[in-house]
Structures are given as structure tokens and as C-alpha cells.
C-alpha positions in Angstrom: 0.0 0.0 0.0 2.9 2.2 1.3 4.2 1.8 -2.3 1.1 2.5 -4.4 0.6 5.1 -2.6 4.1 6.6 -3.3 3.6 5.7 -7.1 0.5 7.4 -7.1 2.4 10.8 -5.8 4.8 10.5 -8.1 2.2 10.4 -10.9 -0.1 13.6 -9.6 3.4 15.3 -9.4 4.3 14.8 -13.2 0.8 15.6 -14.7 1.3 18.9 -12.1 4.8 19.9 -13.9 3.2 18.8 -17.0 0.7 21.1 -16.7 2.4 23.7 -15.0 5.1 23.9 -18.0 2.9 25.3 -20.7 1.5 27.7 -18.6 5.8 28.9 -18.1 6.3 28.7 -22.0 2.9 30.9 -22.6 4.2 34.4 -23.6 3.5 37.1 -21.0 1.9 40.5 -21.6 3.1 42.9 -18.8 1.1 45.8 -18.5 2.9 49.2 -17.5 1.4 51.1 -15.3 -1.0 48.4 -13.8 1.5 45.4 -13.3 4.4 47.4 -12.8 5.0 51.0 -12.1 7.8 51.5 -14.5 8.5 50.2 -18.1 12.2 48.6 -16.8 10.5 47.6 -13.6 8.2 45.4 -16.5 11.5 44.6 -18.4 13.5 43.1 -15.3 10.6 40.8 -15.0 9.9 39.8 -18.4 11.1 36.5 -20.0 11.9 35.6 -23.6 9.0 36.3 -26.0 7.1 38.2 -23.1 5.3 41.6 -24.2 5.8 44.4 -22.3 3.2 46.8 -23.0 2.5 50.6 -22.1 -0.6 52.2 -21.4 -1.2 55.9 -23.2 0.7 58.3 -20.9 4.1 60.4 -20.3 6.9 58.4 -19.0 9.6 59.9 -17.4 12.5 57.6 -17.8 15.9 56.8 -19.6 18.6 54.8 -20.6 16.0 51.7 -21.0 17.2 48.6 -22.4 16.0 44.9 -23.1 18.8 42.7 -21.1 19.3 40.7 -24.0 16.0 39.4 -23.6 13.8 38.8 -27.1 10.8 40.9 -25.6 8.1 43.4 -27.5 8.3 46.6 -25.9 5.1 48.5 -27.6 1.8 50.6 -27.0 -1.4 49.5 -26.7 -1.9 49.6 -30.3 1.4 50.2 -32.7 -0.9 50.5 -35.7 -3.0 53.5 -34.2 -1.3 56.9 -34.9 -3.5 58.3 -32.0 -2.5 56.0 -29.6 1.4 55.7 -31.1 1.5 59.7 -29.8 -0.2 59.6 -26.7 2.0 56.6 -25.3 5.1 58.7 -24.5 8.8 58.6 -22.9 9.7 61.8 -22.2 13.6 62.7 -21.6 13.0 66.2 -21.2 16.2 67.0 -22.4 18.4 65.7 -19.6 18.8 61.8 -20.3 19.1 59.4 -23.6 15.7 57.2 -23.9 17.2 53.6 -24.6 20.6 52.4 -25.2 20.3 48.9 -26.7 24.2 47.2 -26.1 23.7 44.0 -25.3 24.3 42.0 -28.3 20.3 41.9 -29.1 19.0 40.5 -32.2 15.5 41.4 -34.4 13.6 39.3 -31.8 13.7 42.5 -29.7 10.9 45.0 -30.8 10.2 48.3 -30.0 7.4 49.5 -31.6 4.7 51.8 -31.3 6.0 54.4 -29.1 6.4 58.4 -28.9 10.1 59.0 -27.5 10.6 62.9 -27.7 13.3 65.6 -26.3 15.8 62.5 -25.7 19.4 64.1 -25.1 22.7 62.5 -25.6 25.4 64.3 -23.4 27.8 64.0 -20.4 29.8 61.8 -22.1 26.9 60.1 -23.9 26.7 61.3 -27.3 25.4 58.7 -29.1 21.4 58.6 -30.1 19.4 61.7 -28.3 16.3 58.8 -28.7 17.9 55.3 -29.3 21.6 54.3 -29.1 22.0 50.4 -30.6 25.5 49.7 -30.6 26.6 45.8 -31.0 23.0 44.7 -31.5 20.6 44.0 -34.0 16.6 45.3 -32.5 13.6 46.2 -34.9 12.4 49.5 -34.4 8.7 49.7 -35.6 6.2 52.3 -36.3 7.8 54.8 -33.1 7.8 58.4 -33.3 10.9 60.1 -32.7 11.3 63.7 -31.8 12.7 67.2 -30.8 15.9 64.6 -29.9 19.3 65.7 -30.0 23.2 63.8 -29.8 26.4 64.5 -31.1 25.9 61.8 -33.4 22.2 60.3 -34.4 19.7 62.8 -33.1 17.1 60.6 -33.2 18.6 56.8 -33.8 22.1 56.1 -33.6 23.4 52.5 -35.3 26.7 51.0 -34.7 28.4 47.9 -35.7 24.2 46.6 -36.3 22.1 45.1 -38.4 19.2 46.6 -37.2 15.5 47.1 -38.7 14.1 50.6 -38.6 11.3 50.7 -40.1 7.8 53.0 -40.5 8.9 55.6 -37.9 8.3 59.0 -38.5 11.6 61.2 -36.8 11.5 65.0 -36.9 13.0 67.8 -35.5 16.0 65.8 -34.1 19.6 67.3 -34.5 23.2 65.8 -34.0 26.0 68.4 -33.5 27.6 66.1 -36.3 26.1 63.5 -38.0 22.9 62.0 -38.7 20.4 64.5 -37.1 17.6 62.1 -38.1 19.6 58.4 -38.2 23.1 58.0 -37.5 23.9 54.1 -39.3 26.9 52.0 -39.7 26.6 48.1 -40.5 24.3 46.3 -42.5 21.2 48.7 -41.4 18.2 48.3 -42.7 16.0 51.8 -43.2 12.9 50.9 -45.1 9.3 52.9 -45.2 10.2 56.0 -42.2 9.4 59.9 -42.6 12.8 62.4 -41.7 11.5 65.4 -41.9 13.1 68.7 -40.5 16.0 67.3 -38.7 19.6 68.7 -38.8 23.3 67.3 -38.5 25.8 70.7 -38.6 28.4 68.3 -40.9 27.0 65.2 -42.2 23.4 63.6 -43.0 21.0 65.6 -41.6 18.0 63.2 -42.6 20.6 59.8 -42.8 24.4 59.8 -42.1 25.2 56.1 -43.5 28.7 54.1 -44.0 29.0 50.4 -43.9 26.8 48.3 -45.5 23.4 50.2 -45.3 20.3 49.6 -47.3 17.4 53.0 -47.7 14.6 52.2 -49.3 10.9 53.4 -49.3 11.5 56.6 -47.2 10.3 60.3 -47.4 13.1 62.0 -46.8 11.9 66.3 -46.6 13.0 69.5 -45.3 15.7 68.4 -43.4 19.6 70.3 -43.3 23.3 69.4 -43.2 26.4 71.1 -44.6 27.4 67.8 -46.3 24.4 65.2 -47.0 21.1 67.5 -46.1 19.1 64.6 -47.2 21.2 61.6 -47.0 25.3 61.9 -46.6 27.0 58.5 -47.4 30.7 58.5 -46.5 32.8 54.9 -46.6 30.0 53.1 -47.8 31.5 49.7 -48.9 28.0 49.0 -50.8 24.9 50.5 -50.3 21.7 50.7 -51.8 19.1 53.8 -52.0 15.9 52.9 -53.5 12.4 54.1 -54.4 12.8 57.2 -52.1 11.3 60.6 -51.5 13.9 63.2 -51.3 12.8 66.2 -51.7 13.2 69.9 -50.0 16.4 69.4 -48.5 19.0 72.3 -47.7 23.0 71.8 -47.7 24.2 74.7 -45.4 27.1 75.9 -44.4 28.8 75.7 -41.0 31.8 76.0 -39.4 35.3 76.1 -41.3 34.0 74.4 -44.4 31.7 77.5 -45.5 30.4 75.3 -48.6 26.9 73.2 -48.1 27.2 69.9 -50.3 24.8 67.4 -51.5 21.8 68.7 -50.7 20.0 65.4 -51.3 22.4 63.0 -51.4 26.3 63.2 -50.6 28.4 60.8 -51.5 32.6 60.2 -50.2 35.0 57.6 -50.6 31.5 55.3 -51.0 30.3 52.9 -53.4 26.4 53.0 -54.2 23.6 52.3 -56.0 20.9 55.1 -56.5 17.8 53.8 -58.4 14.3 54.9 -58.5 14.9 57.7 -56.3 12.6 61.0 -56.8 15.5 63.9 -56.1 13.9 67.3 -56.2 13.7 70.8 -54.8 16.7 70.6 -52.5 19.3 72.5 -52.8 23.2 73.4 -51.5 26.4 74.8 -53.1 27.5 72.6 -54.8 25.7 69.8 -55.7 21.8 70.9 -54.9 21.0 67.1 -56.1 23.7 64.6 -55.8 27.3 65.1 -54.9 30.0 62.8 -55.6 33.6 62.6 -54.2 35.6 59.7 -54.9 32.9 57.4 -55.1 31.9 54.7 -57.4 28.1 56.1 -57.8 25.9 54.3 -60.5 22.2 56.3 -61.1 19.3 54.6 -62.3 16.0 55.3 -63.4 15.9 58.3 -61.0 14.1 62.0 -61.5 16.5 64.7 -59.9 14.5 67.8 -61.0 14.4 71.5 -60.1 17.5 72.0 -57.7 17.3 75.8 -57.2 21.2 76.1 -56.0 23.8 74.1 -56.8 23.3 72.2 -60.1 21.8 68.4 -60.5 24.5 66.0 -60.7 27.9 67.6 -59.2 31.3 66.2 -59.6 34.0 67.5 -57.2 36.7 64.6 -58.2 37.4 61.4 -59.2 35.4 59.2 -61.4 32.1 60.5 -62.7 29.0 58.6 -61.8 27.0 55.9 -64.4 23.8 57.4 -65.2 21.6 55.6 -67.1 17.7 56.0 -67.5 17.6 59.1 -65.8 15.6 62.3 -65.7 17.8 65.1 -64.9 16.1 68.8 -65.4 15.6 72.2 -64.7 17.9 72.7 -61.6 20.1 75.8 -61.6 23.1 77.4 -60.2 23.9 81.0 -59.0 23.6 82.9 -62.1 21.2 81.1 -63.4 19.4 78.0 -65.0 20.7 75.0 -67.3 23.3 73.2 -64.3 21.8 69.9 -64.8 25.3 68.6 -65.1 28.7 70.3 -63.0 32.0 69.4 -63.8 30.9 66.6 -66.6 29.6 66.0 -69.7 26.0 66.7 -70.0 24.5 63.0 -70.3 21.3 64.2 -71.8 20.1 61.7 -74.7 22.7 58.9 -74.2 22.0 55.9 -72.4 18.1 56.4 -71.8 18.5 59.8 -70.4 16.3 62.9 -70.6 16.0 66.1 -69.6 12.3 66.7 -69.7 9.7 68.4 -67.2 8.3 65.0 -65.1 5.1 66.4 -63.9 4.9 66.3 -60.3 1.3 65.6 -59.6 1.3 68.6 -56.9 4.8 69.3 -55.2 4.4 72.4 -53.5 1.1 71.5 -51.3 1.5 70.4 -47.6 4.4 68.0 -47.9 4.1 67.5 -51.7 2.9 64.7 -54.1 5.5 63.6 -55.8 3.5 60.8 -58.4 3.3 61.7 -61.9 0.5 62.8 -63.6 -1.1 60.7 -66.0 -4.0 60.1 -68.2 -5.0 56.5 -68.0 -4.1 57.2 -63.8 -2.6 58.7 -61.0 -2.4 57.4 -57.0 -3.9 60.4 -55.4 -2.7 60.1 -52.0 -5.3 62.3 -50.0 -8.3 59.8 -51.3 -7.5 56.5 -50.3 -8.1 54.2 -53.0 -8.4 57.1 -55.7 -7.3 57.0 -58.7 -7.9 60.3 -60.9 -6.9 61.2 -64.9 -4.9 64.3 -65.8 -5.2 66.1 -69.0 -1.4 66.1 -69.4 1.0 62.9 -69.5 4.6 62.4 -67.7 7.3 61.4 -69.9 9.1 59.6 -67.2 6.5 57.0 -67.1 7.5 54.1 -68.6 10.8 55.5 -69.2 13.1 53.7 -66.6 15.4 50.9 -67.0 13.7 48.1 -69.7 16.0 45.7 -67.7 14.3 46.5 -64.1 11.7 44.0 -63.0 8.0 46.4 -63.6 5.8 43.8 -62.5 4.7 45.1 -59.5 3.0 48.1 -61.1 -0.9 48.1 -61.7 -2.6 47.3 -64.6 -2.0 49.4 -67.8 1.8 49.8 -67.2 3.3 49.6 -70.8 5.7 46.8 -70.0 8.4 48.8 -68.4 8.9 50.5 -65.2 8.5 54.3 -64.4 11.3 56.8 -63.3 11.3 58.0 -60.2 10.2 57.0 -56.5 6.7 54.8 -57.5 8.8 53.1 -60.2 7.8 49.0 -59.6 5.0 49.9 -57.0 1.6 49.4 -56.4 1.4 53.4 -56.8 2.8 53.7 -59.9 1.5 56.1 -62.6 -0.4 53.7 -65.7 -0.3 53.9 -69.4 -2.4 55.1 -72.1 -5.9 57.2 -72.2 -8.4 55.4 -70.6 -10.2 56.9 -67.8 -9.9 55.4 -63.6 -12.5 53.9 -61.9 -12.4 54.9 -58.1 -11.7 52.6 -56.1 -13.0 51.8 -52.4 -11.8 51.1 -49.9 -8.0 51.1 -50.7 -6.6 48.2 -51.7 -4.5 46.1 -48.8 -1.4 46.1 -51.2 -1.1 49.5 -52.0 0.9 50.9 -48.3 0.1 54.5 -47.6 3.6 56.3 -47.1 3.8 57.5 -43.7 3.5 61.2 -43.9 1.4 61.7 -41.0 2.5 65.4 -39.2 3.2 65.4 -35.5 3.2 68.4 -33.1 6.6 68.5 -32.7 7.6 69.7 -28.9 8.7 72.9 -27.4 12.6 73.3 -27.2 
């Protein structure tokens, strides 16, 4: 009996771990404020795969961090712009919001937070808002702003292959490089809004070098002596892709006294620059692309209207391989007709054209950059619009015949389109024929995340 009875405890105690375990391996969703006071209070005491989630509110902490733990740190709802900026860390311009260091990898996600006035100083100068150094996080659909660093304003990325991607970062300035992103590594920056940061020398939207891939971001208004938009120095390969870049200003400051590359600047890198839209921006030499030393290939890109500082600028060394490319109406002091400084004008050899695009409507609110069209054009204030224009782009279906155009809608002439929306779901169609509107928008055509925010007080 004595031994039945022992084989019987044994047996309730197995099917009691057995059933306990499950219950350990379930992921945990710790609420902040209700299960713990503080968002590291709910860190400390998550596990792998736990959620640590944080009610709308302002926070008042800094230096966060995961602990190497794979853990979601979000809001409520990361989708809902409402709730996205009413879920805030605050650093009030005395302490950096998270410093990631720990070797963490893509399993750790922040997303769907505000972090704002995040400062970088005292010795830590790195990322005003986020410092990853070492690690490898996903950074999703945050809001990043009035942060400021000596390097990466808003995000600063070293030795990382980190994902940052549908953030909005404004109003974030680094006292050297990157005002909006600071990135070194094999970074990937895909589908974010920088728009009215500043870096006093390099990259006031991006400062890049490494391996770093841009692709699918508006990139507006923002300011730098070298780089306004995007400054790429010791790039070993890089790729910038189907981006907005647009309204940028290369200033001068300090010793240097000359503003370069106001969208794009590029030293001692090698690149590839294809179906970006490059317009409006402007700096002294180079208002759309500068190139230094650099192996630079252009492709199937619009760089338009540069008021100061020409369209394509060569200070020295090899000139860069343009092919397919739209490159008009940008001046210099003195006057218009700079699409080309310091080389041959490319104009009518290998695909290229100089040739008004036909912004659909640049110069309203943050500017619509799709080409008009007759048989079609995304409009981007009417979700699932489509509307007809009485006067047809030449830069649509004028890009590489070699680039893959399949991803374009219906009606798209069998070859992809200069510019930004080249190979998209929002790419301008072909022909005469009249739109149908369409309702509600369809799920594979991605809004680009130009959303405003109230950007704070300084």
C-alpha cells in the first residue's frame, strides 16, 4: 500500500509539472502602469517572447534597455497613430531614452511608441532617442522627436544590423552627424518619414557608412552642410531605393563654409541610386547629388528642379553611371541650365532625358510627388483614388527596360516608371483610358507614412 501510494504521488506530481510547464512557456503581456510601475521595472521581469506593453501616458524615464532578452516593448496599439503619440517617454532634455548594447538581435521590438526631447550628453553622445551599438533590435512604427546627440539625433546605429522601419523622426539634430539616423553596419532603413531634422556636418536626414540599405522613405526639409538629405561617407555597398527626397538644404557651417549634396552626398562610398525622386533641394555645390571619390551608378531616378547648386555635381574622381535618368531644370547661382557640373551633360545617351516630369502637386503640404497621368494617378489624399490628368509624364514608362516592372498596376506599358513609385503598387499607368475609383483602398497598396506630428517645445 505504502508503495502504491508513493507511485501514485509521483504520478499527480508529473501531470502537475506537466501542466504547470505550458503555462511557463505561454508568452506574458506585462502591462505598465498596472502590473508594474515602470516600463524597466516590466523589463526586469519579463522573459523571452514576453510583451511588455504601455498604457497611453508620459513616462519619465531613460537609458532603458531589453537585457538581451527577445521581448516586445510597444503601445497598446502600434498601428493607431492616436495611440502611437499619446504613449510617451519623455527625456526632457536631460537623459538618452534607450541604449540597446547587449548583443540583441531582431527578436527584440520596440514599436509603437512616442520618445521625444531624448538628449545624448555628459559623455553620452550617441542617439538623443535610441543608441544600438553591437545589436541588432527592430524599431517599428515609433515616433521620434525634438531629440538631440552629437551623433544620431534621433537613432544612432553602430556595428548593427538593425530594422528601422515606419517611424516618423522630426526635429532631431546631432551636432555632427545624422540628425535624423546616424547608421553604420548592414542597417536596414525601409518605409520612415525624416523630416526637418539637422546634422551641422553630415546627413541631416541619414548619415550612412557600412553596408546600409534605404529604401521606401520620405526624406523632406531636413539640413546638413554635407548630405542634407542623405550623406553616405565609406560606404563599402549600399543601396538607395524608391525614395522621396525632396526639400532638402545643404548649409554651411563651421570652417568648411560650402553646403554639399543637398540630397544626397556621397565620399569615398560605393552606391547604387535607383528609382529615387530627387527634387527641390538645394546646396552649393551639388543641390542634387554630390559625388567625391565614389563609385556612384544612377538609375531610373528623376533629380528635378534644384534651385542652387546644379543636379549632378562632380567634385573629383570618377564620374558617376547614369543611365535612365531624368535630370532637369535645376540651376546654379547665375542662373538655370546646371543639370550637369564638372561633366559632360549625359542628356540623350543611355536612356536619359531632360524633360519636365510632372509632379502631380509638389508644392502643397508635404508635396505629391506621383506623376501625372492620363490613364491614372495614385492620389494620396483619397484613399483608393485613382484620378486622370489632362497632361502625360514622360518619365513614365521611361526607366530601365531591364528593371523588373511587374509590380506596377494594370496598364503599365511593360516597363517601369522613373522615379520613386517606379515598380510599385502606386505607380503612374499607361495610355488614355479613364480610372475607376476605387473603395476602400486596396491592402497592397501601403500609404507612405507622412502623418504630421506636433513636434515639442525646445
Amino acid at each position: 500500500m505504502e508503495v502504491w501510494n508513493m507511485i501514485n504521488a509521483r504520478v499527480f506530481l508529473c501531470i502537475c509539472i506537466l501542466g504547470f510547464i505550458p503555462a511557463l512557456a505561454h508568452p506574458a503581456v506585462l502591462n505598465v502602469p498596472s502590473d508594474h510601475a515602470t516600463i524597466m521595472g516590466a523589463v526586469v521581469a519579463a522573459i523571452n517572447g514576453d510583451e511588455v506593453v504601455i498604457a497611453p501616458g508620459t513616462y519619465h524615464e531613460g537609458h532603458l534597455n531589453f537585457q538581451k532578452k527577445a521581448i516586445t516593448i510597444r503601445s497598446t496599439n502600434p498601428d493607431d497613430p492616436v495611440c502611437v503619440s499619446q504613449t510617451i517617454i519623455d527625456g526632457e532634455n536631460t537623459r538618452q531614452i534607450f541604449n540597446i548594447r547587449f548583443g540583441e538581435g531582431p527578436g527584440s521590438i520596440l514599436e509603437g511608441l512616442t520618445l521625444r526631447r531624448g538628449f545624448a550628453g555628459e559623455g553620452v553622445i550617441f542617439g538623443g532617442g535610441i543608441s544600438i551599438s553591437g545589436s541588432s533590435p527592430t524599431i517599428r512604427n515609433c515616433r521620434l522627436a525634438g531629440c538631440k546627440a552629437r551623433y544620431g539625433g534621433g537613432i544612432y546605429c553602430y556595428e548593427s544590423s538593425a530594422i528601422l522601419e515606419g517611424n516618423f523622426i522630426g526635429a532631431c539634430e546631432a551636432e555632427l552627424a545624422g540628425g535624423g539616423i546616424c547608421a553604420s553596419g548592414t542597417v536596414t532603413i525601409r518605409d520612415n518619414a525624416l523630416f526637418g531634422n539637422a546634422a551641422n556636418n553630415q546627413g541631416g536626414g541619414i548619415q550612412a557608412s557600412g553596408h546600409v540599405t534605404i529604401i521606401r522613405n520620405d526624406i523632406i526639409a531636413n539640413r546638413s552642410s554635407h548630405g542634407a538629405g542623405i550623406s553616405c561617407t565609406g560606404m563599402v555597398s549600399g543601396d538607395i531605393s524608391h525614395n522621396i527626397i525632396c526639400r532638402n538644404a545643404g548649409v554651411r557651417w563651421g570652417e568648411c563654409g560650402i553646403g554639399m549634396g543637398g540630397g544626397i552626398y556621397c565620399a569615398a562610398s560605393n552606391i547604387r541610386i535607383h528609382n529615387n525622386t530627387i527634387a527641390y533641394n538645394s546646396a552649393d555645390w551639388g543641390g542634387g547629388v554630390h559625388t567625391y571619390n565614389s563609385q556612384v551608378s544612377i538609375n531610373s531616378c528623376i533629380i528635378a528642379f534644384s534651385p542652387e547648386g546644379g543636379g549632378l555635381y562632380l567634385r573629383e574622381g570618377a564620374p558617376p553611371a547614369v543611365t535612365y535618368t531624368n535630370v532637369f531644370g535645376n540651376a546654379m547661382t547665375g542662373g538655370a541650365g546646371h543639370d550637369y557640373v564638372n561633366m559632360g551633360s549625359l542628356t540623350g545617351i543611355a536612356g536619359n532625358t531632360s524633360v519636365d516630369p510632372l509632379f502631380a502637386d509638389p508644392d502643397t503640404g508635404n508635396g505629391d510627388y506621383h506623376l501625372k497621368s492620363r490613364a491614372g494617378r495614385w492620389n494620396p489624399n483619397v484613399a483608393g483614388y485613382w484620378v486622370a490628368d489632362e497632361i502625360h509624364s514622360p518619365c513614365i514608362d521611361a526607366g530601365d527596360p531591364a528593371f523588373e516592372f511587374g509590380n506596377e498596376p494594370a496598364l503599365n506599358g511593360g516597363r517601369i516608371n522613373m522615379g520613386a513609385y517606379g515598380n510599385t503598387s502606386q505607380a503612374s499607368k499607361t495610355g488614355t483610358i479613364k480610372p475607376v475609383p476605387m473603395f476602400p483602398r486596396p491592402l497592397d497598396v501601403p500609404l507612405r507614412p507622412r502623418t504630421p506630428i506636433t513636434l515639442p517645445q525646445k
